[in-house]
Residue, then its C-alpha position, 0 to 999 in steps of 0.5 A: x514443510x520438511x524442515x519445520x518438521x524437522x525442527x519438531x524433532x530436536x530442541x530448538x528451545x522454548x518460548x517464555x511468554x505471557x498468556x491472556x490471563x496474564x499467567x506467564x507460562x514457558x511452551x515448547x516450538x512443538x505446540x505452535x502452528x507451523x508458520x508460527x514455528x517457523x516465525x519462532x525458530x528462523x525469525x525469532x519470534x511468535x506472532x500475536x496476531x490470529x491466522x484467520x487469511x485463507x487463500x480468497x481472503x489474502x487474494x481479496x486483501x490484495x486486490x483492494x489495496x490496488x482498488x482498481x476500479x476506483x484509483x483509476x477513477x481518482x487518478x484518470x486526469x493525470x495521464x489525461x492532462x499528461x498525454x491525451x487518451x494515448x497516454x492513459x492507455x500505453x502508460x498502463x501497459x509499459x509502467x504496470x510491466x515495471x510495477x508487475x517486476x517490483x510486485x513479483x520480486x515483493x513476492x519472492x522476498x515475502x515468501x522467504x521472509x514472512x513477517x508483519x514488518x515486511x521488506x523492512x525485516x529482509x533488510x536483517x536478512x539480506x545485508x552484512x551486520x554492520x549495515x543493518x541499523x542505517x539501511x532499514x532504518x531509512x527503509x522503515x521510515x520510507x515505507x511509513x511515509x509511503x503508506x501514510x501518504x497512501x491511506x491519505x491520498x485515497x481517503x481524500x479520493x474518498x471524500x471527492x468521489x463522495x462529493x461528486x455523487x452529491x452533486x451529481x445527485x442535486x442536479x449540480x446546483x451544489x459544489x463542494x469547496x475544499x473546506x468540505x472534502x478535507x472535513x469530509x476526510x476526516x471524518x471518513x478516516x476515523x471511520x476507517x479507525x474504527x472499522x480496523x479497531x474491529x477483531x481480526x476475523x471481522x476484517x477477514x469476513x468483510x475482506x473475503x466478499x471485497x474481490x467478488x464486488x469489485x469484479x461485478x462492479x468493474x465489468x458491469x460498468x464498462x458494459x454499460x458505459x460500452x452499450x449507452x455512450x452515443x458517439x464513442x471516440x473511434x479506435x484511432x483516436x483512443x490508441x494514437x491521440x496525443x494532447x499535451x495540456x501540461x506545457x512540458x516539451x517534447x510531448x513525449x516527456x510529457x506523456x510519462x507524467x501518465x505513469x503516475x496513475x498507474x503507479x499509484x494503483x499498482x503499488x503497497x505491494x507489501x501490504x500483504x506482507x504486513x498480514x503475513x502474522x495473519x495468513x495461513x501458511x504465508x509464505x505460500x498464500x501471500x506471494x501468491x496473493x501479490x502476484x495474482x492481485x497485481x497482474x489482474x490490476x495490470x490486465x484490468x486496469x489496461x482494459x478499462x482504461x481503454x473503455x473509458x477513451x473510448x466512451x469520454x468523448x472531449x477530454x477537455x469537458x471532462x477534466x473541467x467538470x464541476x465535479x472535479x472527477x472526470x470519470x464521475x463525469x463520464x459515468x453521468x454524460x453516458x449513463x444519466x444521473x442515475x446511473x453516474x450516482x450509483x456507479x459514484x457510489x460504488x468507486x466510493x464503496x471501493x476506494x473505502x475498502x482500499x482505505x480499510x485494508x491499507x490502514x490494517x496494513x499500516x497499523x501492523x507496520x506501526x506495530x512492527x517498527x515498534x517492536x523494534x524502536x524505530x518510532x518514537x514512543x514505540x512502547x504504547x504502540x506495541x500495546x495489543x488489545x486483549x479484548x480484540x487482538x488488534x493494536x488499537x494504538x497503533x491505528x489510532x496514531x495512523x489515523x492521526x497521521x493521515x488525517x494531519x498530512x491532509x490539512x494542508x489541502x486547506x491551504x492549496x489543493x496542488x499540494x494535496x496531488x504531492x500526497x499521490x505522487x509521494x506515496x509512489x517514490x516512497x513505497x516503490x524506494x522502500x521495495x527496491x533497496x532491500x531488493x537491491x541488497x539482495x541481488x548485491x550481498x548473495x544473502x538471499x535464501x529463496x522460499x517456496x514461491x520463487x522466480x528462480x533464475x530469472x529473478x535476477x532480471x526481474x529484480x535489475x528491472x524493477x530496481x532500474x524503472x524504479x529509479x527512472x520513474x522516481x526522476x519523473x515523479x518529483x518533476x512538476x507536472x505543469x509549467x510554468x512552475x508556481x506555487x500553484x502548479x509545483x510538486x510537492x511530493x519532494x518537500x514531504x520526501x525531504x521532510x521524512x529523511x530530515x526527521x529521520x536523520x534527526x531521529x537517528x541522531x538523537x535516539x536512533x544510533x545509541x540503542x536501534x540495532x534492526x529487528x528485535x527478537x520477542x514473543x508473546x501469545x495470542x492476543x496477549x498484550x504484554x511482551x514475551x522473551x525469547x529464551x535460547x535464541x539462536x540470533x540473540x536480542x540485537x539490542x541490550x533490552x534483550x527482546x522487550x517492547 
C-alpha cells in the first residue's frame, strides 16, 4: 500500500477515457481506487468492472467454482471403475496435495499480478520480450479451451443429475436418453447466459450466500446418509478394496484413473483471477480465496468421500444404475426417495452455481483475450454493456460454445467423458507453464500473498505432478480401446493447438505482441487510451480494442 501511496504523490500520468455519457474526459491516477491505480500504473490499464467482491463473496466464488458436493457426485464413478473404493479415498488425499501445490502457487501468481486476463497476463511478466507473443499466446488459447470444456462438462453433470431426480421421483419408470440430456444441456446453459447477463452486484449477492449452502447441504447429507444406511461397508473394505473393472494391468496403474475426479474438481483455480477487476483489494482477497476455497475441497472432498464407501454398499449395483449416477443411487438406496430426490436436487442446485460462477469467469477471460486480439472478432467481444456493466457478448459466444462442444454426446456418450478429462490437462498446462517461466527467468516480483522460499518447491512440485497426471489423462480408461471406450480428450486437445497454430499464422503473428495497454470507465463500453505509459501499447493500434 505504501507504494500506491507513493505513486499519488508524483505524476505518473493520466488516463484519457471515455465516461458513460460518452463525454471523453482525461483523470488524473489520484482519483482512482487503490487497486484500480495500481492496475494503472503497473499494468497499464483501468478496469471497467465494478469491485462489488468482499472477502465472503471472493471466499464463496471460489469455493462454487470447485462445487464439491456436486463434482464429487458427477464424477464418483471414475475412481470407482478405476480402483474400487480404495482408489476414491487415497486418490483424494495424494492428487488433491499436487492439485493444493498448483492452487497455491495460482495464488502467488494472482497476487503479484491481478488482472481479469489471469496467469495468461503473468506470461508478459514473466518471461523475456521476444518470448512473450508464443508462450501466452498457447497459453490463452489452453485456458480457453480448459474453461470451455469445464462449463460444458458441468453443465452436462447438470442435465444427468436433474434427469435422475426425475426418475428418481417417477419410481423409475422413466429414463432419460441421450437426446434428453444434451437438449436439457442446452437449455440449462443459456440460462446460465442469462443469469451472467445479469449486473455485477446481482452476481456478488447470489454468490455471497453460495458457501453457507453448500456447507449445510455437505455435512447434513453425510449425516443422513451415516445415520439411515443399514449395513455400512466395514472400515477395512473402504480403506484396502481395491476392484479393477477397466482392464489396465498392473491394478496399481489402474487405480490412478481415480486421479481424474479429483482433478476435475479441484481445478480453474484462476477462476478467481478473472474477477480480480472485480474484488476489492485483490491481490489480497483473491489468493486468499484460492487458497482457502481449494484446501476446504481438499479437506472436504477426502471426507465425504469416505462417507459415500462406507455407505455404497456393492459398487457394482450402483455404477450400473438406471440413473446413471451412481451417488443419485446411493442417496435413494440409503435415504428412499424422498430423501434421494432432495439431496439430487441440491447436487443440481450446486453444480448450477458452479456453472454461473464458471461462466462469469470465462466471459471475463473472453474479454480479456479480446483486448488483447488473441480470438477472432475480438472487437464485439470487448463490447460492455452501459446498462449492466458486464460484457453481454462475450458471454454469449461462450455459451454458444459450450453448448457446441456438447453435441457431440448425441453421437457417442464416451466422448462427452473427453470434455472432464480436457478440462483438467488444459487448465492445469495453462497454470503451470507460466509457473514454469517464473521459476526459470527469475522475473518474478512476489506480492503480498507469497510462500516465500518455499514456493520454489511448491511451484517443481505442481509443474512435475502436472506433467505426470497429464500422461494419465489422455490414456484410455478402459481396454480394449474402441471407439467406444476411447478418450477423446486428446482429439479436442489436438484440435485447440491445431487451430491455434493456424490462427497464429494467419493473423496471430503479423499484429499479436501480448497484453494491450487500455482504459476506459466504469461501465463505459468504448475504449479508452492510455497516455504517458511507461510500457507503451506492445501493439501498433497503440491500446485499442
Amino acid at each position: 500500500m505504501a507504494d500506491i501511496e507513493n505513486l499519488r504523490k508524483r505524476s505518473v500520468g493520466a488516463i484519457q477515457v471515455n465516461d458513460p455519457h460518452g463525454r471523453r474526459r482525461t483523470i488524473d491516477v489520484a482519483e482512482l481506487h487503490e487497486a484500480d491505480l495500481a492496475l494503472a500504473e503497473q499494468f497499464g490499464y483501468h478496469p471497467v468492472f465494478k469491485r462489488e467482491f468482499g472477502y465472503l463473496s471472493s471466499f464463496s466464488f471460489a469455493v462454487s467454482i470447485s462445487g464439491l458436493f456436486a463434482t464429487i457426485v458427477t464424477t464418483f464413478s471414475f475412481p470407482l471403475n478405476a480402483g474400487g473404493s480404495s482408489s476414491a479415498v487415497w486418490s483424494w488425499l495424494i492428487s488433491g496435495a499436487g492439485c493444493m501445490c498448483i492452487a497455491c502457487s495460482v495464488a502467488e501468481l494472482v497476487s503479484a499480478y491481478p488482472t481479469c486476463g489471469g496467469l495468461y497476463y503473468t506470461i508478459s511478466r514473466l518471461t523475456p520480450r521476444e518470448w512473450v507473443p508464443s508462450i501466452s499466446w498457447v497459453v490463452g488459447w489452453l485456458n480457453l479451451l480448459g474453461q470451455v470444456a469445464g462449463v460444458a462438462s458441468s453443465e452436462y453433470g447438470s442435465a444427468q443429475i436433474l434427469l435422475a431426480a426425475v426418475s428418481m421421483g417417477s419410481g423409475f419408470t422413466y429414463s432419460p436418453t441421450k437426446e434428453q440430456t444434451v437438449g436439457l444441456m442446452a437449455a440449462l446453459t443459456v440460462l446460465c447466459g442469462f443469469v451472467n447477463s445479469l449486473p455485477t452486484s446481482w452476481m456478488e449477492k447470489m454468490t455471497k450466500s453460495y458457501v453457507i449452502f453448500h456447507v449445510i447441504i455437505l455435512v447434513s447429507c453425510s449425516i443422513a446418509l451415516l445415520v439411515k444406511t443399514q449395513n455400512k461397508n466395514t472400515a477395512s473394505y473402504v480403506f484396502t478394496d481395491t476392484t479393477n473393472d477397466s482392464g489396465w494391468l498392473p491394478i496399481g496403474w489402474s487405480f490412478l484413473f481415480g486421479f481424474l475426479s479429483v482433478s476435475w474438481t479441484m481445478t480453474d483455480y484462476d477462476a478467481t483471477a478473472h474477477i480480480t477487476e472485480e474484488i476489492r483489494e485483490p491481490e489480497i482477497k483473491a489468493p486468499w480465496a484460492i487458497s482457502m476455497a481449494m484446501a476446504f475441497t481438499y479437506i472436504g472432498g477426502f471426507l465425504f468421500n469416505i462417507v459415500l464407501c462406507y455407505c455404497m454398499g456393492d459398487p457394482a449395483d450402483i455404477l450400473l444404475t438406471d440413473l446413471g449416477q451412481p451417488v443419485a443411487q446411493i442417496f435413494y438406496n440409503s435415504l428412499g426417495a424422498a430423501g434421494g430426490v432432495v439431496f439430487t436436487v441440491c447436487a443440481l442446485i450446486i453444480l448450477q452455481f458452479v456453472c454461473f460462477t464458471a461462466m462469469q469467469a470465462l466471459g471475463r477471460t473472453v474479454f480479456a483475450f479480446s483486448r488483447d486480439r488473441l480470438v477472432p472478432f475480438s472487437h464485439v467481444w470487448t463490447i460492455v454493456n452501459p446498462v449492466t456493466g458486464t460484457p453481454l457478448y462475450a458471454v454469449w459466444i461462450s455459451v454458444f460454445w459450450c453448448i457446441a462442444i456438447n453435441l457431440i454426446g448425441l453421437g457417442s456418450v464416451t466422448a462427452i467423458e473427453g470434455v472432464f478429462g480436457v478440462t483438467a490437462i488444459a487448465l492445469d498446462w495453462s497454470y503451470i507453464v507460466p509457473i514454469f517461466c517464473k521459476m526459470v527467468f527469475g522475473r518474478f516480483e512476489p506480492g503480498p500473498w507469497n510462500m516465500g522460499r518455499v514456493g520454489y518447491f511448491v511451484n517443481a512440485w505442481a509443474c512435475v505432478w502436472t506433467l505426470f497426471v497429464s500422461i494419465i489423462f489422455i490414456m484410455p480408461t478402459a481396454l480394449p480401446v474402441a471407439p467406444d471406450t476411447m478418450n477423446y480428450a486428446v482429439v479436442y486437445l489436438a484440435g485447440i493447438l491445431v487451430f491455434a497454430l493456424f490462427w497464429w499464422f494467419v493473423r496471430g503473428k503479423n499484429f499479436y505482441t501480448g497484453p494491450i495497454v487500455q482504459a476506459s470507465m466504469d461501465g463505459s463500453d468504448t475504449p479508452g487510451q492510455v497516455l504517458d505509459n511507461k510500457e507503451g501499447s506492445g501493439s501498433e493500434e497503440g491500446g485499442k480494442y
